[in-house]
N, CA and C atoms as an extended XYZ file, in Angstrom:
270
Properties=species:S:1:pos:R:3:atomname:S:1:resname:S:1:resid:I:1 pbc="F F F"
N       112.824      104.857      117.882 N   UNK     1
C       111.682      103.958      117.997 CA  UNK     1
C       110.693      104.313      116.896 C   UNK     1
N       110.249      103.121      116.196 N   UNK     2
C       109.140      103.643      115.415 CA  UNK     2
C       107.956      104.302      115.516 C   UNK     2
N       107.146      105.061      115.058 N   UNK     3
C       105.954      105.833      115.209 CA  UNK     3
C       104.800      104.916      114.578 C   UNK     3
N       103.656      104.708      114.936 N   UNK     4
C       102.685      104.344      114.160 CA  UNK     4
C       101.275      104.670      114.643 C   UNK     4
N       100.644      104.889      113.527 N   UNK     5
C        98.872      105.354      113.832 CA  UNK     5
C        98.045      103.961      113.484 C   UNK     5
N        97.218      104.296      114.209 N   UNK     6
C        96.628      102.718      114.992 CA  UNK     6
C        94.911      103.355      114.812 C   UNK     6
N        94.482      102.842      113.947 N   UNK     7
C        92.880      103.340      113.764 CA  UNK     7
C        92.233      102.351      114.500 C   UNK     7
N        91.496      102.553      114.967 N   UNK     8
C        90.354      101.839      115.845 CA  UNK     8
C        89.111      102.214      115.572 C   UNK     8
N        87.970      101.133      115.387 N   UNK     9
C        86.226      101.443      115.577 CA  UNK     9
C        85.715      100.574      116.656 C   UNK     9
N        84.878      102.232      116.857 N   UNK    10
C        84.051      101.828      118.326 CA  UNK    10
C        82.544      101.617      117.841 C   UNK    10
N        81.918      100.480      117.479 N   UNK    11
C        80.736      101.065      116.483 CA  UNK    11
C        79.298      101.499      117.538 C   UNK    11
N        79.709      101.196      119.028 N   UNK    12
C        78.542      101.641      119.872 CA  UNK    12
C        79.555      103.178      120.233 C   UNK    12
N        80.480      103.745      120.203 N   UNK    13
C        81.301      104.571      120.413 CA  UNK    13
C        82.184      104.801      121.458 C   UNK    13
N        82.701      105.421      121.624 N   UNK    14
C        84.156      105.695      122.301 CA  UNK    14
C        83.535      106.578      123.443 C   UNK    14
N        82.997      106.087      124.745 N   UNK    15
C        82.811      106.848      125.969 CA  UNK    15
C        83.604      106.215      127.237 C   UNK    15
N        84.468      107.660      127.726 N   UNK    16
C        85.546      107.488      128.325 CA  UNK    16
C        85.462      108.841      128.843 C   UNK    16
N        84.732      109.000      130.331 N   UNK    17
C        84.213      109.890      131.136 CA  UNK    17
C        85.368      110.660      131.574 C   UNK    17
N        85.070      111.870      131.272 N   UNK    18
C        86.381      112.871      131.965 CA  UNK    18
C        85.928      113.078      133.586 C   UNK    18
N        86.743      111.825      134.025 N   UNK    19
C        86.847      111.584      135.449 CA  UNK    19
C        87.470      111.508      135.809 C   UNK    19
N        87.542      110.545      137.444 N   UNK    20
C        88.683      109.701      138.137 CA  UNK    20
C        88.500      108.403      137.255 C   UNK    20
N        87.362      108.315      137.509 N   UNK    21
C        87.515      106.914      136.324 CA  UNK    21
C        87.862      106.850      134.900 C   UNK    21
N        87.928      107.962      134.426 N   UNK    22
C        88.312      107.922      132.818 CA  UNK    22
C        90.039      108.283      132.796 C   UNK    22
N        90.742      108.988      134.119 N   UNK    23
C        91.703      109.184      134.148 CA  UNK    23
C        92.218      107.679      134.421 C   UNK    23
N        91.659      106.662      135.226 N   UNK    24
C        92.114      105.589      135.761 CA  UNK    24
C        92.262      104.425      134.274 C   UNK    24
N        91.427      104.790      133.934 N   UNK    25
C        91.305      103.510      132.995 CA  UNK    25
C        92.322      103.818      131.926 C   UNK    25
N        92.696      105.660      131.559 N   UNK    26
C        93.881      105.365      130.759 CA  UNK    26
C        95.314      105.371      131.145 C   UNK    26
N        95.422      105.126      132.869 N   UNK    27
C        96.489      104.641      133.125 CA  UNK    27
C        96.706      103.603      133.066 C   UNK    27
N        95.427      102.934      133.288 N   UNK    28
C        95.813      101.616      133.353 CA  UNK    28
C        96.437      100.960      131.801 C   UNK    28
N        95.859      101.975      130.663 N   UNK    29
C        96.414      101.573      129.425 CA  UNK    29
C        97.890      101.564      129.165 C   UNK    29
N        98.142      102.864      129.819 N   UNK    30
C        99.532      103.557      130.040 CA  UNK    30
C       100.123      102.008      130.526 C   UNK    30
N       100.046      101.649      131.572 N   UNK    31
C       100.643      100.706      132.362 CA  UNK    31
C       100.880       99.427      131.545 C   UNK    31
N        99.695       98.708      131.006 N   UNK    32
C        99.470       97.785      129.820 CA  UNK    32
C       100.644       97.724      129.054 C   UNK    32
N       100.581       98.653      128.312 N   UNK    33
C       101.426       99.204      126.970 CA  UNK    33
C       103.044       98.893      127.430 C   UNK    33
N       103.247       99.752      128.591 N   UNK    34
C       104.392       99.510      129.372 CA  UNK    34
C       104.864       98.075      129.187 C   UNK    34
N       104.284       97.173      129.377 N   UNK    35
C       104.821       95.784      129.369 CA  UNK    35
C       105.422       95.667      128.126 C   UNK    35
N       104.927       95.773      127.138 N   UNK    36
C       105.664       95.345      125.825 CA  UNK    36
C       106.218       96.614      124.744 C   UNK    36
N       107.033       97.688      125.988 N   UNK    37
C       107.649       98.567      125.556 CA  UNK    37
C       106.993       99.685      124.339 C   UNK    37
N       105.766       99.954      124.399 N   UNK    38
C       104.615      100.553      123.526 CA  UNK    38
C       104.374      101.635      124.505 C   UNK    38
N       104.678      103.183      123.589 N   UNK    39
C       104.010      103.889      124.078 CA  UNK    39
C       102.841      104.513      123.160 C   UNK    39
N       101.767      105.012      124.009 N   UNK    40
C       100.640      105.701      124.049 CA  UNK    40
C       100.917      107.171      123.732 C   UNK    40
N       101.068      108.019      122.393 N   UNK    41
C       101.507      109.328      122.400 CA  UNK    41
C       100.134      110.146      122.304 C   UNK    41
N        99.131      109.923      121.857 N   UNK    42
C        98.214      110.719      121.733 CA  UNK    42
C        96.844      109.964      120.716 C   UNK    42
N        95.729      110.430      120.687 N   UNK    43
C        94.435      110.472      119.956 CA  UNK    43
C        93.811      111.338      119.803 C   UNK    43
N        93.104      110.907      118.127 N   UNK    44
C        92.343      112.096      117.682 CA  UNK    44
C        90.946      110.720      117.398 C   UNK    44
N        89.762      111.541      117.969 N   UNK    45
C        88.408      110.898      118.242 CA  UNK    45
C        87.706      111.663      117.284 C   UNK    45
N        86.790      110.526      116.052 N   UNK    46
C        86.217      111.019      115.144 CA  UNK    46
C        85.031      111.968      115.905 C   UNK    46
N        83.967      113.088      115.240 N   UNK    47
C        83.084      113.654      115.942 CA  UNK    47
C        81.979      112.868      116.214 C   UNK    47
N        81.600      111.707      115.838 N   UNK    48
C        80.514      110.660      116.091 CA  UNK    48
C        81.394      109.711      117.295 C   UNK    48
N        82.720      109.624      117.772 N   UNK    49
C        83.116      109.279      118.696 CA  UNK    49
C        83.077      107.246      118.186 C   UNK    49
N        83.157      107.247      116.873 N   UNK    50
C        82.886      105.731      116.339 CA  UNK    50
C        84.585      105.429      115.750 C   UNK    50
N        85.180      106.504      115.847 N   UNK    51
C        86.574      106.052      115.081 CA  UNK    51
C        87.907      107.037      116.051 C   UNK    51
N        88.786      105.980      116.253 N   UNK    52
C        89.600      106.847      116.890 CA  UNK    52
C        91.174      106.594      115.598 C   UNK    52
N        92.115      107.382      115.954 N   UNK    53
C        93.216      107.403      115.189 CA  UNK    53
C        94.327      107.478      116.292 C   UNK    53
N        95.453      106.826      116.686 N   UNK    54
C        95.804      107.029      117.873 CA  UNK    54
C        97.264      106.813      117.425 C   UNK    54
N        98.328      107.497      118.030 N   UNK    55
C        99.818      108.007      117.822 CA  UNK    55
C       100.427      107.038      118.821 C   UNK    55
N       101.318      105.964      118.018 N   UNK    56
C       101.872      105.347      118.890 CA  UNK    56
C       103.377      105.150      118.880 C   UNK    56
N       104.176      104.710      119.837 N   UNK    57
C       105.428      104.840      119.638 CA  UNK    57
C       105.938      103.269      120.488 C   UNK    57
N       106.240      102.259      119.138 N   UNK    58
C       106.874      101.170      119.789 CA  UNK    58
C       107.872       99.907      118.449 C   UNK    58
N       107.888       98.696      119.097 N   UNK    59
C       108.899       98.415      118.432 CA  UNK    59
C       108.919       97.592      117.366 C   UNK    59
N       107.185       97.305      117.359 N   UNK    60
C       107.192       96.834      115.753 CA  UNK    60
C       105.520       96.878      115.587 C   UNK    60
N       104.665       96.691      114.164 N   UNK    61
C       103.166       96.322      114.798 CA  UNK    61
C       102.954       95.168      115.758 C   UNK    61
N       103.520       94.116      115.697 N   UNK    62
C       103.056       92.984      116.544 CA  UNK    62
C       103.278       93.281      118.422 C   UNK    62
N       103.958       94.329      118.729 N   UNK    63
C       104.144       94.600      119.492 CA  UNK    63
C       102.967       95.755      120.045 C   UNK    63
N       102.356       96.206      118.991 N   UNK    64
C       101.426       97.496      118.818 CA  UNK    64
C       100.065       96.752      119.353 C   UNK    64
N        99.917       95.938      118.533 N   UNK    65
C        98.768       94.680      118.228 CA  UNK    65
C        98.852       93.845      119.619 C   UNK    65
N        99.605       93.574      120.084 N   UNK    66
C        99.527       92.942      121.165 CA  UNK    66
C        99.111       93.707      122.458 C   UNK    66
N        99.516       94.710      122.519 N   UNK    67
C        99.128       95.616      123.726 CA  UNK    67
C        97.642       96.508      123.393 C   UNK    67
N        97.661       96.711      122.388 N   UNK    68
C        95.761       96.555      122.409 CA  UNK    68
C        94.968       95.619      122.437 C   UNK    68
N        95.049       93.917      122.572 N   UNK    69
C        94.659       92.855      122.371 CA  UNK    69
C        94.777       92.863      124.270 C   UNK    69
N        96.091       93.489      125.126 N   UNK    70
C        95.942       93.373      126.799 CA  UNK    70
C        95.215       94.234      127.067 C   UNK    70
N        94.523       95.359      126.342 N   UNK    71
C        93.751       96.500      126.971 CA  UNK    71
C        92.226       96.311      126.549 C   UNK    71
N        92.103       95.280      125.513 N   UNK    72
C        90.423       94.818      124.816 CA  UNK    72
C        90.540       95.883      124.234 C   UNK    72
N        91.380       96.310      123.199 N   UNK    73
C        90.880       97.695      122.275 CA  UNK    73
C        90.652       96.922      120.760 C   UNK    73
N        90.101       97.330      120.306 N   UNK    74
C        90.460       96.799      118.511 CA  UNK    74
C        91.865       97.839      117.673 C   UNK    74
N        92.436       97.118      116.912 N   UNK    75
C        93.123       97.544      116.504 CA  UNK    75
C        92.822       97.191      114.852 C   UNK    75
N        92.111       98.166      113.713 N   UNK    76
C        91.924       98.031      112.494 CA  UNK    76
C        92.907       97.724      111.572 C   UNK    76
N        93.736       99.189      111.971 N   UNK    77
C        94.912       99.162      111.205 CA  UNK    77
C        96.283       99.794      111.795 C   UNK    77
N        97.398       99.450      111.718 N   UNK    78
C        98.619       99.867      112.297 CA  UNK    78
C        99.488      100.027      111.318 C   UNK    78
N       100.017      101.544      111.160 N   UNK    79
C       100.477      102.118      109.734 CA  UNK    79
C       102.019      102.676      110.550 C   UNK    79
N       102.793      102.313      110.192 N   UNK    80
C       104.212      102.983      110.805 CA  UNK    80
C       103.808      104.357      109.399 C   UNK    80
N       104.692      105.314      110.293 N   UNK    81
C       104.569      106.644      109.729 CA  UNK    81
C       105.669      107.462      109.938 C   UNK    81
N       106.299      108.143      109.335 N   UNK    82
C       107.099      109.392      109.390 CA  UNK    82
C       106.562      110.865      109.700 C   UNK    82
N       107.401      111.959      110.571 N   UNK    83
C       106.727      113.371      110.956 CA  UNK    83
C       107.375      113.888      109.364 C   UNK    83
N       106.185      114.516      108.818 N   UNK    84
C       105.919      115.740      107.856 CA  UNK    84
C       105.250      117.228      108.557 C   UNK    84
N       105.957      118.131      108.339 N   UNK    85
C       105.071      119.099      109.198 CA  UNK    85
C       105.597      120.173      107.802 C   UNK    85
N       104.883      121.426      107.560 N   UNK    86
C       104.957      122.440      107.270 CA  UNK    86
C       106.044      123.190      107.267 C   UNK    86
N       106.874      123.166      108.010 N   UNK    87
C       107.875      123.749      108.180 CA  UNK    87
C       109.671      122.684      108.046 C   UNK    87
N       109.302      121.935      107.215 N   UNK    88
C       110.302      120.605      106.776 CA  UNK    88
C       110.967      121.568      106.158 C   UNK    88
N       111.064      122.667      104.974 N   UNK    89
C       111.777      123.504      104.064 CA  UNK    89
C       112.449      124.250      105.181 C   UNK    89
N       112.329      124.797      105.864 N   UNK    90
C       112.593      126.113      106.973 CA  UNK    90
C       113.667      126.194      107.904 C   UNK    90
């Protein structure tokens, strides 16, 4: 399955309470995503909390794009990507 990073701006910012409710709302993303075979692997949240970068795993952008369009997220940009790590020689 392809990988892709999915930048998003929040320009009032990205608050998402470490709760029951902040746990709820990203299942419910979880669940979303589910429909059009998109998974949710992870995010990295700029320190002003205005830009997120988010690790996704699905089956094309329009498929990427669409399941943030069922969750009201913005989606800037959707970059398919390959793993490079440090230890590729080793």
């Amino acid at each position: 399955m392809p990988r892709y990073i999915v930048e998003r701006t929040f320009s009032s910012g990205l608050h998402l309470p470490c709760t029951q409710d902040g746990a709820s709302t990203c299942a419910n993303v979880v669940e979303r995503n589910a429909e059009g075979g998109v998974t949710w692997v992870q995010s990295f949240v700029s320190a002003d909390k205005q830009k997120t970068f988010c690790v996704y795993d699905g089956p094309d952008p329009a498929a990427i794009r669409a399941a943030a369009e069922r969750n009201g997220l913005p989606a800037d940009a959707i970059t398919e990507v390959r793993v490079l790590d440090p230890y590729f020689y080793h």
